[in-house]
Each structure stands twice: as C-alpha cells, then as structure tokens.
N, C-alpha and C positions, 0 to 999 in steps of 0.2 A: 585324776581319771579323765578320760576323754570321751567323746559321745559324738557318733557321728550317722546319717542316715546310710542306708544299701541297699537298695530295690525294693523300698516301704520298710524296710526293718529299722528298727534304732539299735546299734551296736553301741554299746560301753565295756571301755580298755583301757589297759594302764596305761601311764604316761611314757615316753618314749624310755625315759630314765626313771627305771623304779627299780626296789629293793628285792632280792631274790627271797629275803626269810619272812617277808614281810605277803598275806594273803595280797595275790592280785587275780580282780576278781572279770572275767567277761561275760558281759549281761548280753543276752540276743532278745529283743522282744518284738512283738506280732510274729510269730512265727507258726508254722502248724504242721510242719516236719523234721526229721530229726536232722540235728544240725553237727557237724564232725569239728573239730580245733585238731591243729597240729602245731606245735614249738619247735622250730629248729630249722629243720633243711626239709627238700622235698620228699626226702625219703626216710622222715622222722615217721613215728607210727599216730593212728587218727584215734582219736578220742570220740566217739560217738555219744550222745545226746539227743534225748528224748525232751519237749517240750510238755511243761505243765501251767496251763492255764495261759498257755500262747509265748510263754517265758522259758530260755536254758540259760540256764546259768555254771561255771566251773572256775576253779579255783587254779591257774596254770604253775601256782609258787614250785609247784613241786619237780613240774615240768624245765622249770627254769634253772632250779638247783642240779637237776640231774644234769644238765647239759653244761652248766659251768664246769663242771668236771675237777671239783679242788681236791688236790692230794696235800697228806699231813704237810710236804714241802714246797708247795706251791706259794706263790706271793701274789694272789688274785688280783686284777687291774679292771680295766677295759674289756668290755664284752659285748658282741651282738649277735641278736638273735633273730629270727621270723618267726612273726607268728600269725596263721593262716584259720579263718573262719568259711568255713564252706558250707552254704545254704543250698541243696539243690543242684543246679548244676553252677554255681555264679562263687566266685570265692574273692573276700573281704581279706587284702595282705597288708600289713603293716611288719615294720620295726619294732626294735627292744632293745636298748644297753641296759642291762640288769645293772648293776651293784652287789657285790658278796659283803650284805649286810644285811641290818635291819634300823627301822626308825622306832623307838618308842614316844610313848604321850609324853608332850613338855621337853622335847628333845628341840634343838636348831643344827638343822643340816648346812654344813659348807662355812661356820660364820667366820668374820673378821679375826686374827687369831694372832699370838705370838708363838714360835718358833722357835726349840733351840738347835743351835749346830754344834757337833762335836766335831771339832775340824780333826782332831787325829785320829779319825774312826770314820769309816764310811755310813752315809746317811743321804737320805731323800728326800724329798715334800711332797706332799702327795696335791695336788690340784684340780680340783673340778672345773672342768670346763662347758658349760650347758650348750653353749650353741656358736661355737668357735669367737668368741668373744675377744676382744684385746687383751692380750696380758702383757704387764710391761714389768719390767723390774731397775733396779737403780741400789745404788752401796752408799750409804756418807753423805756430803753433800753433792753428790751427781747426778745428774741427770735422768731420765729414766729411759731405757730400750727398748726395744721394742725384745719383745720373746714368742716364739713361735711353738705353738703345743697343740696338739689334735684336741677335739672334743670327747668328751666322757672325763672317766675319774682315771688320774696318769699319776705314775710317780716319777718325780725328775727328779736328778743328782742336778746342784746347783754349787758341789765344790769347787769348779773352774770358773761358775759366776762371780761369784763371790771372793776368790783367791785373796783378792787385795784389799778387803775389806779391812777396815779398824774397830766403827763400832758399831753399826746396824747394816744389813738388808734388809730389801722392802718388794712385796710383789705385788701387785694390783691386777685385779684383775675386774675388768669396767666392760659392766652385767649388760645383757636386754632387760625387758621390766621385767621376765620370767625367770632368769638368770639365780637371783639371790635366792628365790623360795621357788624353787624347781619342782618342789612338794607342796604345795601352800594346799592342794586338797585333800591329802592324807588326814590330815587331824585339825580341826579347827583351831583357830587359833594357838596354832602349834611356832610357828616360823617369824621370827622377827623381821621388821625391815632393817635393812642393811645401810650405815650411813651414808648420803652420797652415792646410792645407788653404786655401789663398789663391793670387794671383797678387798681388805687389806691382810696381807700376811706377814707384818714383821718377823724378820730373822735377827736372833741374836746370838752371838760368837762364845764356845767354851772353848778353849785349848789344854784341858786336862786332860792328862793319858792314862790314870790311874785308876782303878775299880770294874765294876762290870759294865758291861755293855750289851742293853736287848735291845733288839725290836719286838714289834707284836701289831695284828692290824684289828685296828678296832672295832665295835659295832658299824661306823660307816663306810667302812674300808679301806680306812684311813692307815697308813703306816708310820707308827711310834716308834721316836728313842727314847734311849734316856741315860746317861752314865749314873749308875748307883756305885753309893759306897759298898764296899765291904762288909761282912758282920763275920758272927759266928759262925765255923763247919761243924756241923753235926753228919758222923758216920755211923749207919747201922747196917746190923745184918745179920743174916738168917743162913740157917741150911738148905743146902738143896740135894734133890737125889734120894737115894737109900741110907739107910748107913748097913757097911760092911765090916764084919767081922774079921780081929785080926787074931792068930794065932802065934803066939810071945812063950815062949820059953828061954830059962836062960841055962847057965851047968847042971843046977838042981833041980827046977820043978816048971812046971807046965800050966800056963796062964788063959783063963779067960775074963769072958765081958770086958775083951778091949775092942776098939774097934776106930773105926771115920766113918767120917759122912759124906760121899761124893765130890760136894764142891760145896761154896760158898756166895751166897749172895750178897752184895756191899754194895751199899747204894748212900751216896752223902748228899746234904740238906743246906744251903748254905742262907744267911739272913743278908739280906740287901736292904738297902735305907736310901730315901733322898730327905737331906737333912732343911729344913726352915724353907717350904718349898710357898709360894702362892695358892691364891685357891683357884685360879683357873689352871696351874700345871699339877694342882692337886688332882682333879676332878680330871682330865689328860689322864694323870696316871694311874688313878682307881680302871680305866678302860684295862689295864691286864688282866684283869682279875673277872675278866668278860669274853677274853680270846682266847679260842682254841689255838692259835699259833703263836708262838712266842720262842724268839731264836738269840742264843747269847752270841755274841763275837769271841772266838777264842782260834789263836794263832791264825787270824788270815781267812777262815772259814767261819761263816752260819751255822751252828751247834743247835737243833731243838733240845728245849729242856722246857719243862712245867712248873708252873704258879703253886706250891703246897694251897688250896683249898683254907679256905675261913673267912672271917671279917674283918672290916674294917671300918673306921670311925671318923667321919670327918663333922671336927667339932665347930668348922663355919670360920675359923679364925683366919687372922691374912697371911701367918706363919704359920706352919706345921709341918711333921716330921712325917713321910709314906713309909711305911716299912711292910716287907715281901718277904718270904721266903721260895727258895729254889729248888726244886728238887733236880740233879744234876741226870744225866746219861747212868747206867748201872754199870759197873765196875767189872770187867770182863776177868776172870778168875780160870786157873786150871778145873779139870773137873777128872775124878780117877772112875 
C-alpha cells in the first residue's frame, strides 16, 4: 500500500501493481465532506462517500475486475487503469496495473523458478517485469542478451530464443530493491528474498509430441503448460428433449409404447497423468485445479475444456505421480 499526503488529507492506495481478486483498499483521512472515487477513464461512473469519524474508506477490487473485462477466452496479461480521488473541488490521480489474480497467506509472488518447454507445441513464459528492469537471457554455455520487454506481467513466446538450444535456457531478470517483493506489504512476512537480488527462470527442453497438451493461467496470472499422459476415456450420456411416440405396425397387428427421445447428450471424461514429477512442478501443477481457464491444444487450435472437480494429495515426497481428469467439449448429436 502506499500513503501519500493532498491538501492535509492522508490518502492510502494500492500499490501500482496489485491483484484484481485481492480487497484493495482506499483510505481518505481528515476529511469532512463527501469524497467521490472513480476506476477507469474519465467517463467511468463516481462512487460517492460519505465520511465517518473524519474517515472514507472503499474497497475498488470490484471496480477493477469489472473493467478487466475477462471473457471465458481471454488470456489476461497486462493492464492499466486510473484511479481518480476527488475531494471537493481538487482531485488525487494515480495509476493501476492490476493482475487477473490473487495472492494468498504464505504464497511468493514472481520467484526464481524452473521451466518447462515443449518445443513441439507452442508455449510462453510469462515474466513480471516491476519497473522496466534488465532482463537478459543466454542458452548453454553463451553468453547472455540483452531482451527487451515492457513492464507489468507479459507472456513472451521464447521459441525462436531458444531454437538452438541443447540443454538449458536461462532468463534473469536483475530487480530494483522493490522488484522481487513488489507485495512485501500485503502480508507479513509473506515474500522471500530473492538470491542475488535477481529472478532466475531456468528453461528446460522436452521434445515429445505425444499426449495432451493444456494450458491454464494460474492464481498469479501466470500461464501454465504441461504435456500429460494419456489415461482412460470415459463416455456418458443422457437424454435429451421429450420422448416421442412412435406408431409400428406390421401385416397383422398394431403396436404401442414405442417411441424415442429427441436427441442424445454425450459428453467423454478422459484421465491425464504426469508421471514421477518434482515437488515444485508438483505444486505448478495442483495451480489447475484453481483456474477457471484451462485450454487443451488439439489440431492447431486452443480447445476449452474443464478440470472434473475433486482432490488431490500431495504426499511431500520428491517423486510423485499428478493425476486429472478432463471433462472434454459435449458431443454435438442429431436431434429429431
């Protein structure tokens, strides 16, 4: 949060990059008239407030979501916003890059990480940038680049970086002191330091072409791969419609209680697995089972499809098996 003085008032506001799901809250104090907030543009609509006890305070999370504006098909990134405090006749203007996320307690925003690339499938990195910082990248034993990327949270395709790669990429990205813990006042002692005052992102190389292929963007809005195995298809399905009466007769006699039912619903369930996986790509991939958007790769195209609902168990070990299931698109059928 930030805290800043306005014509004897003390304003407190989010910080420039804060979380859309997450309560952000503006405090106005000594105040003794009502004081109006507006998110957005100039011709966003004003929120008016009344002071109690010399204090207004609102909560604009909601103001912020509305104006991200995310559809089921969207792949949220980068966003900014204004957000306008008008005391009187005098108005208090600041910035906002939200995030289409949220933080919880004992969470670390942004940290040091490893990476995997599925080079026969298209994929991203997503990289937070706080305050247009160096980022440099380098393959193998070379050297490292310089890389040029705006500020806020960006997803970059680094297939072409990378092309000639054998056995690792590396991205660095070399922080201000605010850089690593961009949040460090959200939650106390929530955010670790970062080593070397850096963000490392090793990348490391799969060349398999076989199995499923999602993404999905996480709590921080971060966007996930991942190639899963294969499992079991499971198909069911239901009626749909009336059912209709058919009238059957053949040379001798005249038939009822036959009939159909309109059409047919069918909808298959398929099990996906990542087999002996780490526990930090363990805890990576429990994040599905957190996002509402999660998109398979099938022939060429982004497919949404959803996570079947339930639990999972991670038993802490350095190997272990993630297993999902899928519930696919619904099965488009005649209907009479």
């Amino acid at each position: 949060m930030r805290t800043e003085e306005f014509n004897g008032h003390t304003i407190t506001y989010p910080d420039e990059t804060c979380f859309a799901f997450n309560p952000q809250i503006v405090t106005v104090d000594r105040v003794t008239s009502d004081v109006s907030f507006r998110v957005g543009t100039y011709y966003s609509p004003v929120d008016k407030r009344s002071p109690i006890d010399g204090k207004v305070s609102i909560d604009i999370s909601e103001y912020i979501k509305a104006w991200m504006e995310v559809s089921p098909t969207d792949i949220p990134s980068h966003y900014s916003l204004s957000l306008s405090v008008i005391i009187g006749e005098q108005t208090f203007a600041t910035t906002l890059k939200p995030i289409w996320g949220a933080m919880n307690i004992g969470e670390v925003f942004n940290p040091s990480r490893t990476v995997t690339m599925f080079r026969r499938f298209p994929s991203t990195i997503t990289i937070f940038n706080a305050n247009n910082d160096h980022v440099k990248i380098r393959y193998d034993n070379n050297e490292y680049q310089d890389f040029f990327t705006n500020n806020g949270l960006r997803h970059w395709d680094f297939s072409e970086k990378f092309r000639d790669a054998k056995d690792f990429g590396m991205i660095k990205i070399l922080n201000t002191p605010e850089s690593p813990s961009a949040f460090q006042y959200t939650f106390d002692r929530t955010f670790k330091p970062i080593p070397e005052d850096a963000v490392f992102i090793k990348v490391v190389f799969d060349d398999c072409d076989k199995g499923i292929y999602l993404r999905w963007l996480d709590r921080h809005g971060f966007l996930q791969y991942w190639l899963f195995q294969e499992g079991d298809l499971t198909g069911q399905s239901s009626n749909e419609g009336e059912r209709l009466n058919v009238d059957y007769s053949d040379v001798k006699y005249t038939y009822n209680g036959m009939g159909r039912y309109q059409g047919k619903i069918f909808q298959t369930t398929r099990k996906a697995c990542a087999t002996l996986v780490n526990r930090d790509t363990f805890k990576m991939l429990s994040t599905i089972h957190s996002s509402p958007i999660v998109d398979m790769y099938i022939d060429g195209n982004w497919i949404p499809v959803n996570i079947v609902p339930g639990t999972f168990t991670d038993s802490g070990a350095d190997l272990q098996d993630f297993e999902i299931q899928i519930t696919m698109p619904e099965t488009i059928t005649q209907m009479l």
